[in-house]
C-alpha positions as CSV (number, residue, x, y, z in Angstrom):
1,X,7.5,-12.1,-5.1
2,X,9.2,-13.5,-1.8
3,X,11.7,-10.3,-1.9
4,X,9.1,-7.7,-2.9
5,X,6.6,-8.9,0.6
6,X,9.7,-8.6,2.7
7,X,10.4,-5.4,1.6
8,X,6.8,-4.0,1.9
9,X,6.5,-6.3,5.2
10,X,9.4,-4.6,6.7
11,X,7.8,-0.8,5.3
12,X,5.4,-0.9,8.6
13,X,8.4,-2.1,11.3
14,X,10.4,1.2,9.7
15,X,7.6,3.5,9.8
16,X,7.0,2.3,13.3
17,X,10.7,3.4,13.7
18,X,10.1,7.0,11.8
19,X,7.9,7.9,14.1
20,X,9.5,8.1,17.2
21,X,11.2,11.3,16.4
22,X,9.5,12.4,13.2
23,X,6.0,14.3,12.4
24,X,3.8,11.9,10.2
25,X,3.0,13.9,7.5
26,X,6.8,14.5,7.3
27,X,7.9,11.4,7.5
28,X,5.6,10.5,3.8
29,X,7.1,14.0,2.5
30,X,10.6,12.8,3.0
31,X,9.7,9.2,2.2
32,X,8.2,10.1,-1.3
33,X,11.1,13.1,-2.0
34,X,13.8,10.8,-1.9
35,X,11.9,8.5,-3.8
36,X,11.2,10.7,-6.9
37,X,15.0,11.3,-6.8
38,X,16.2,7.6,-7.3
39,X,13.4,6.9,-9.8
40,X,14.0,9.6,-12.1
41,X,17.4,8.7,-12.0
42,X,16.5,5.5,-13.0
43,X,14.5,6.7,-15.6
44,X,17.8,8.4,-16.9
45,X,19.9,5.7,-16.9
46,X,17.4,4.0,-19.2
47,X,16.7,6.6,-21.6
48,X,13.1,6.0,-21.1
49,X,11.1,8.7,-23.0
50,X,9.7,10.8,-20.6
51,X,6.3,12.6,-21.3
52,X,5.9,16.1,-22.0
53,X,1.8,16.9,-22.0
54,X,0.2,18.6,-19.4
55,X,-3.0,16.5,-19.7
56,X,-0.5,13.6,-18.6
57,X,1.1,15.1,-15.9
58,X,-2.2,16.3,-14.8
59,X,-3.4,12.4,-14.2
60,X,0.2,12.4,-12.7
61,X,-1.4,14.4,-9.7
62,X,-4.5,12.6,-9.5
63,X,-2.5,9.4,-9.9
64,X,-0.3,10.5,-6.5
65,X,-2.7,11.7,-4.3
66,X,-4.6,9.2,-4.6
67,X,-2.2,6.8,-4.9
68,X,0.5,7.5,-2.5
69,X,0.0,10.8,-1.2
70,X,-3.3,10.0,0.6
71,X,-2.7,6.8,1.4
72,X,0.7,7.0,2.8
73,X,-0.8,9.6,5.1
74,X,-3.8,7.5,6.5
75,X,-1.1,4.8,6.9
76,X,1.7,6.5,8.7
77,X,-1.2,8.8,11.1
78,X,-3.0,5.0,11.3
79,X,0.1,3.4,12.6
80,X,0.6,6.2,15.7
81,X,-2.2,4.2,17.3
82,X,-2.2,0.7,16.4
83,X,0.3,-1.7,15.9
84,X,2.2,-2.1,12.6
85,X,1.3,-6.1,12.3
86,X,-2.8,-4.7,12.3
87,X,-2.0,-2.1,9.9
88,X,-0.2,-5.0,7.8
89,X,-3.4,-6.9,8.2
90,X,-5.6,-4.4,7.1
91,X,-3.4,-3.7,4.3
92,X,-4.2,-6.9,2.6
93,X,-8.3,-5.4,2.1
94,X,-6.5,-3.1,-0.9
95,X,-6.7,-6.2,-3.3
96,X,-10.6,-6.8,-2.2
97,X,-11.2,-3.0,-2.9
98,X,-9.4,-2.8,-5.8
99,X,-11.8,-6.1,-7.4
100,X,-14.7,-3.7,-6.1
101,X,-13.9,-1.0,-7.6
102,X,-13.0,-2.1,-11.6
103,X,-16.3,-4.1,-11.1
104,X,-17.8,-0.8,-11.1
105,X,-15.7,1.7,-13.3
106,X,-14.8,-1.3,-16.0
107,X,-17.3,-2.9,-18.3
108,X,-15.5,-5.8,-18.2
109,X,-14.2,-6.5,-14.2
110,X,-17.9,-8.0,-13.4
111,X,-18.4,-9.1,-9.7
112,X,-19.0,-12.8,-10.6
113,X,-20.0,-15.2,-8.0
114,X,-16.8,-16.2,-7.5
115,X,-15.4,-12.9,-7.0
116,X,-18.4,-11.5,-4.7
117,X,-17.9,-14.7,-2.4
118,X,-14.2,-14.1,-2.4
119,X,-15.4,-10.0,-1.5
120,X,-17.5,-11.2,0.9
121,X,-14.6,-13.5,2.6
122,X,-12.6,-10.0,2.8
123,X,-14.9,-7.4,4.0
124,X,-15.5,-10.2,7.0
125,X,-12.0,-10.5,7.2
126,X,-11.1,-6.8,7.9
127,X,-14.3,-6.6,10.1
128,X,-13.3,-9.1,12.1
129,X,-9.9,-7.7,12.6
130,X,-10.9,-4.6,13.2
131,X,-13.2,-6.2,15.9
132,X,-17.4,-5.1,16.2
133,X,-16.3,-3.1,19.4
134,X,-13.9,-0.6,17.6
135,X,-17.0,-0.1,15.2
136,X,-19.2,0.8,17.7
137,X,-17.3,3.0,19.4
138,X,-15.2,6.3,18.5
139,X,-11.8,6.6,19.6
140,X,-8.3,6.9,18.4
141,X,-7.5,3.4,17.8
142,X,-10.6,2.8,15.8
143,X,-10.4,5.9,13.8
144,X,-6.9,4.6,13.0
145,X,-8.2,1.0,12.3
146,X,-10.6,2.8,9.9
147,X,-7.6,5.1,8.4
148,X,-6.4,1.9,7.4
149,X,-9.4,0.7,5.3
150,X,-9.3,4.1,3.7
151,X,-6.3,3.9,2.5
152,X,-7.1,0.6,0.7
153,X,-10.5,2.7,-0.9
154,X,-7.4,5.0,-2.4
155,X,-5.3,2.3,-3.8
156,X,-8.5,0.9,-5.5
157,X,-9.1,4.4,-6.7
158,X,-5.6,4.8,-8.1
159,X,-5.8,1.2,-10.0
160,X,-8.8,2.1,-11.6
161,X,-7.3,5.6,-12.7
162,X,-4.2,4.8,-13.7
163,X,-5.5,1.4,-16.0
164,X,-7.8,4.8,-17.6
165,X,-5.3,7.3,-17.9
166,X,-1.3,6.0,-17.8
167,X,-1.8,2.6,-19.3
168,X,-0.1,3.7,-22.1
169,X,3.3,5.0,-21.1
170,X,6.4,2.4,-19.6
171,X,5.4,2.0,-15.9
172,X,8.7,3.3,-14.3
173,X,7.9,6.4,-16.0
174,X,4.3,6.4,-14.7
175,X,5.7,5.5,-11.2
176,X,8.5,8.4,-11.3
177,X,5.3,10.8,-12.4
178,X,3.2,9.8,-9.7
179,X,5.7,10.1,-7.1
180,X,6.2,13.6,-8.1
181,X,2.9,14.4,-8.4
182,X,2.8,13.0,-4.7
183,X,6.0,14.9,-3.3
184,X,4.4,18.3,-4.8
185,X,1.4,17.9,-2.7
186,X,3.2,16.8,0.2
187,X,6.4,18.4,0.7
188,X,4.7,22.1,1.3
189,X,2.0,20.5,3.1
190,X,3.8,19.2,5.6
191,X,6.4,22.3,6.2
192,X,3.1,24.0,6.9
193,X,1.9,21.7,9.2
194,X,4.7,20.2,11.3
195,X,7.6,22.8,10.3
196,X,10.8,22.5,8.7
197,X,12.0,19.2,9.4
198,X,15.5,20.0,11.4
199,X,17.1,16.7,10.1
200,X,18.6,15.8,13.2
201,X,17.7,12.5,13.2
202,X,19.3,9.2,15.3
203,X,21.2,7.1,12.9
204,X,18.3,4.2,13.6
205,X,15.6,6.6,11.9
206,X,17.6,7.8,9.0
207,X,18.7,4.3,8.3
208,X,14.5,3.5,8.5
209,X,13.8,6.6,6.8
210,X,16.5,5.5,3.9
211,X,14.9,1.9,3.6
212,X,11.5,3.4,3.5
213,X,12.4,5.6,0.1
214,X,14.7,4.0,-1.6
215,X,13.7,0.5,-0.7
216,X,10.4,0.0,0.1
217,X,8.9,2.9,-2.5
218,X,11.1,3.5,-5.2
219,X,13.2,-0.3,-5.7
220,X,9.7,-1.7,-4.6
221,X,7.6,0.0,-7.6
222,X,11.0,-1.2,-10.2
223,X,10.3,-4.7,-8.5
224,X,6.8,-4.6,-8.4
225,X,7.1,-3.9,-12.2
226,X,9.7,-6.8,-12.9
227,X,7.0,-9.2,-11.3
228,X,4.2,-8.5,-13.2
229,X,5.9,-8.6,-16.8
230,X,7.0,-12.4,-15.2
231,X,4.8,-13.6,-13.5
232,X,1.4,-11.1,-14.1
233,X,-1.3,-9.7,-12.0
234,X,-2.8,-12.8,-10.7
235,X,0.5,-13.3,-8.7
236,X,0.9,-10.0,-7.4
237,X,-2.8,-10.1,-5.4
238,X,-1.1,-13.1,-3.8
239,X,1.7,-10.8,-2.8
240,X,-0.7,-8.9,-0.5
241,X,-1.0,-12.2,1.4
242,X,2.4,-12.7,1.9
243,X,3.2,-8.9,3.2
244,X,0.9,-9.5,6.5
245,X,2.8,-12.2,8.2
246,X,6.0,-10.5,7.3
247,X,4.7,-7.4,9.2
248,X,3.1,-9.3,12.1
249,X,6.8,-11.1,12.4
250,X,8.6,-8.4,12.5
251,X,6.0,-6.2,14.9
252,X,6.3,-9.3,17.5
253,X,10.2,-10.0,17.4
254,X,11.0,-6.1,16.9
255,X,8.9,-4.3,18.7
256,X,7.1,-6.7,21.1
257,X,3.9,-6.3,19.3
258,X,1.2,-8.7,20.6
259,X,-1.8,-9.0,18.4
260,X,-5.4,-10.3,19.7
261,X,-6.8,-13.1,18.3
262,X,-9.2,-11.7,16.2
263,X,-6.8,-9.8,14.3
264,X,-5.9,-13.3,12.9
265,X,-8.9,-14.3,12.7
266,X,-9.3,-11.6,10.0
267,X,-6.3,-12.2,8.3
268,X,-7.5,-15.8,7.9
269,X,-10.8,-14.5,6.7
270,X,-9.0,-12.3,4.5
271,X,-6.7,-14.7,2.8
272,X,-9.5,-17.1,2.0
273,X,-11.4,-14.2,0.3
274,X,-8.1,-13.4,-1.9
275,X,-7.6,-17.2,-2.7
276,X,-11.0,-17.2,-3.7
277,X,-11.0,-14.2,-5.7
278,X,-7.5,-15.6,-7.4
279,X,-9.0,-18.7,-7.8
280,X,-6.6,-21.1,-8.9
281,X,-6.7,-22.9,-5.6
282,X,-10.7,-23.4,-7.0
283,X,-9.6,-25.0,-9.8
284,X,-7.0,-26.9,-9.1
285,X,-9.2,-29.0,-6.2
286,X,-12.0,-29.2,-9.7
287,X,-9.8,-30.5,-11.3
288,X,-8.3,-33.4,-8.8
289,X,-12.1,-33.8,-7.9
């Protein structure tokens, strides 16, 4: 868990890297093309059966837009205006939209009082980090803040699609799928919009640019994986928590990021909302009580 937030923690410092001399939308296409290459190689090495019906690599599509595609977008554009320790911050509101969001598509993810108090605690949160200001107002760095929260919305989106349609095939599979489903949409997209990427990068972006694929999207989802079979969901919405501090870290000692105050503010608000929504913490003080 420790290794998979400081490899996501470290995604925003690299993107914030990435951008200096590469187009946003370009920097997800490469991100997610080199990506699909070491994860169906993966899949190879293992054998792992891979899925021939188009209704599957249909949700495939959906699955990537939605889940990386989209998201990865409203990140990278997000982070050209605010700092990467923020964008870390309002990160950790996917796990609050993602309880949201089963509670309505699944019969059996009800919003119980625990859980709407912990949804509470998060929407405050990301408010508050945000700041009331930037929602009053219209301007790059709120739009950005506000990119941010909608790329949580997607992730919560893809969780709820992919638990419907690719719950039954192995999840490296379903994570090379996606990925390609992603790339497809991406790739031309971006030669469209920003060109054809000339490649002549510094060695510091293409090193950032190499951490971000192989790393922090492709060995991330194999890790990601590996935690849940041992340690299961519960522990990976506590993973969001730990991903934040990383990023703030490394924004401050990297690239002398200074945050205000309320941005921690909201990530305190934040983190007691995912606690509560865990709620082990809950019962463990019942239980000494």
């Amino acid at each position: 868990m420790i290794l998979l937030a400081c490899i996501w923690g470290a995604s925003f410092l690299s993107t914030a890297v990435i951008l200096r001399e590469v187009g946003y939308l370009t920097a997800v296409a490469l991100r997610l093309s080199g990506a699909v290459v070491v994860l169906w190689a993966y899949v190879a090495w293992r054998g792992l059966p891979v899925p021939r019906s188009p209704r599957v690599w249909g949700a495939f599509l959906v699955m990537g837009v939605l889940n990386n595609a989209l998201p990865f977008t409203l990140i990278t554009w997000g982070q050209l205006h605010i700092p990467s320790g923020l964008t870390g911050i309002l990160n950790a509101s996917t796990a609050v939209f993602g309880v949201v969001v089963a509670a309505i598509v699944f019969a059996d993810e009800r919003l119980r009082p625990r859980k709407l108090i912990g949804v509470a605690l998060g929407f405050a949160g990301a408010a508050t980090a945000i700041g009331v200001g930037a929602l009053r107002e219209v301007n790059l760095t709120s739009l950005a803040q506000l990119a941010l929260i909608g790329s949580s919305l997607c992730y919560a989106f893809a969780g709820a699609w992919g638990r419907a349609k690719l719950s039954g095939l192995q999840p490296q599979v379903a994570a090379a799928g996606m990925l390609t489903g992603a790339a497809i949409v991406m790739a031309p997209y971006a030669i469209w919009a920003e060109g054809v990427p000339s490649l002549d990068y510094s060695l510091q972006v293409w090193s950032a640019l190499l951490y971000l694929s192989v790393l922090a999207t492709a060995a991330a989802y194999l890790l990601y994986y590996r935690v849940l079979a041992m340690a299961g969901s519960g522990n990976l919405l506590l993973v969001t928590l730990m991903v934040a501090p990383i990023a703030i870290l490394l924004g401050a000692v990297v690239l002398g990021e200074a945050l205000p105050p309320r941005a921690y503010v909201g990530f305190a608000l934040l983190a007691a909302g995912l606690l509560v929504i865990d709620g082990r913490i809950l019962r463990v003080f019942r239980n000494r009580v």
